[in-house]
C-alpha positions, 0 to 999 in steps of 0.5 A: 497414445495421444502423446506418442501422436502429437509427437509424430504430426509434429515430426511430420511438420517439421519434416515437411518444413525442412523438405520445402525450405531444403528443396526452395533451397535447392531451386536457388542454386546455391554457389560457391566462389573460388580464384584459380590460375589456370595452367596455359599450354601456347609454348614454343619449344625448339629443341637446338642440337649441336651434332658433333661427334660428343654429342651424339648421346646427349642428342639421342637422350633429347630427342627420345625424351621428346618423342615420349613428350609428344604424346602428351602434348596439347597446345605446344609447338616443337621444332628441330634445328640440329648444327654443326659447321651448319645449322639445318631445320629439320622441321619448323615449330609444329603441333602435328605430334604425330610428325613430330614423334616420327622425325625425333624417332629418326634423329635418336637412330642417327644420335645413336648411330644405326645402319641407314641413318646418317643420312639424316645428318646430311647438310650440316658439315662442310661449312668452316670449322665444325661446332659453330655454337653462335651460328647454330643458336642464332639459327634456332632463334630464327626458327621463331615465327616474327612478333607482331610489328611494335609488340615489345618482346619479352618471355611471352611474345606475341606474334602474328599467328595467334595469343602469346606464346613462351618461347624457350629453346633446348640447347644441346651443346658443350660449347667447344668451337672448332671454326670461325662463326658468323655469330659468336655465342654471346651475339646469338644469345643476345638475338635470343633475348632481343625475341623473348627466347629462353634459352636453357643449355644442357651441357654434357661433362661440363669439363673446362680448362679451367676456372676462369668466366672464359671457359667454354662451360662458364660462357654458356652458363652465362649467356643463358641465366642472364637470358632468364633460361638455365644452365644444366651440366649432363652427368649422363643422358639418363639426367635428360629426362629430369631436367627436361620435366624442370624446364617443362615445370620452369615454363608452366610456371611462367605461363600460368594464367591470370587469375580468375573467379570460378563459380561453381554450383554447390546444390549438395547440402541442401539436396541432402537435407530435402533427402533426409527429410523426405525419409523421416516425412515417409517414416513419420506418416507411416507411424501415422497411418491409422 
């Protein structure tokens, strides 16, 4: 009917209409502005592990959890200095994760005592006393390349090579010393905050002889929240891998990125809108059609 007809030309006008305005739409690229912050992945990680006889389990379940780590890496850096009456580098602050992983694999078969492996170990008796807990985390703190000449440290710092970069280091130790260190452990730590190093302890029983703030397990926990790392007491090397994931999450946190706009383009409502008109555009004329 005419009727019937003048709907459909006024459906095909309208079609028409919403399709171009949709399309015009389109062309001008519609946006939508958000804020992010995104995660930064420039840490410096050193992992610190006194060797004494125990520690073994813990510095096994450190260096595995590492070695799994690794493979996930991208754009942090994991260096390994291990102490007894003297501390070794076994490998300076890295990103070749291949490397990496190799040599943690070779520090867990130590840790855990297999045939062939003590070797790995060598150069870290034979100095005075055994467990000289200040030397070794002054040691790994060292492991830190230097800040750029008049940049203030500070849980970022800034050096020579590069953008900042936090630095933590693991430290592996039930703080039972048996010699006459150069550092005592409040002296290290103290080195430790002066270069912008976080030091997180990982503690094995967490046994003291006492209450008191002079225990070995007090004095550590101690040094290292008032350097703004943490203090974890090892119920046994299966809690490793958590409180690894919190330190992980702990360092994240604090090298969030600083805010920034992000433009995006949002073409899909006007897109559908031109779709759907070009099928009732279609429909229409075909009604049309004589």
């Amino acid at each position: 009917t005419a009727a019937s007809h003048r709907r459909w030309l006024a459906a095909v006008a309208l079609a028409g209409a919403a399709l171009m305005l949709s399309a015009v739409a389109a062309a001008a690229r519609p946006v939508e502005l958000t804020t992010s912050r995104p995660e930064q992945h420039n840490r410096d990680i050193m992992l610190c592990l006194d060797t004494s006889g125990s520690m073994s389990s813990a510095d096994a379940a450190v260096v595995d959890v590492f070695a799994r780590l690794a493979k996930e890496f991208d754009g942090e850096r994991i260096g390994l200095t291990v102490f007894d009456s003297t501390a070794v580098q076994v490998f300076p602050l890295t990103d070749d994760y291949g490397y990496v992983q190799e040599q943690l694999t070779l520090a867990r078969d130590a840790f855990e005592g297999k045939p062939g492996s003590s070797g790995f170990l060598d150069g870290t008796w034979g100095g005075r006393g055994s467990s000289l807990i200040g030397d070794g985390l002054a040691a790994c703190v060292n492991g830190f390349p230097a800040a750029k000449p008049g940049t203030p440290s500070g849980p970022q710092t800034s050096t020579s090579s590069g953008p900042k970069r936090s630095r933590s280091v693991v430290f592996a130790t039930d703080n039972y010393l048996s010699g006459d260190p150069i550092f005592t452990l409040e002296q290290a730590a103290a080195l430790a905050t002066e270069r912008g190093v976080r030091v997180y302890a990982l503690n094995p029983g967490d046994l003291d002889y006492g209450t008191g703030p002079g225990q070995p397990g007090a004095r550590l926990r101690a040094v290292a929240e008032a350097g703004g790392g943490a203090y974890y007491a090892l119920e046994s090397p299966e809690a490793v891998a958590g409180i690894v994931r919190t330190v992980q999450e702990t360092e994240a946190a604090a090298l969030q990125g600083a805010p920034r706009a992000v433009v995006s383009d949002r073409p899909e409502l006007p897109l559908a809108v031109a779709l759907l008109s070009g099928l009732v555009l279609v429909g229409a004329s075909w009604r049309l059609r004589p």
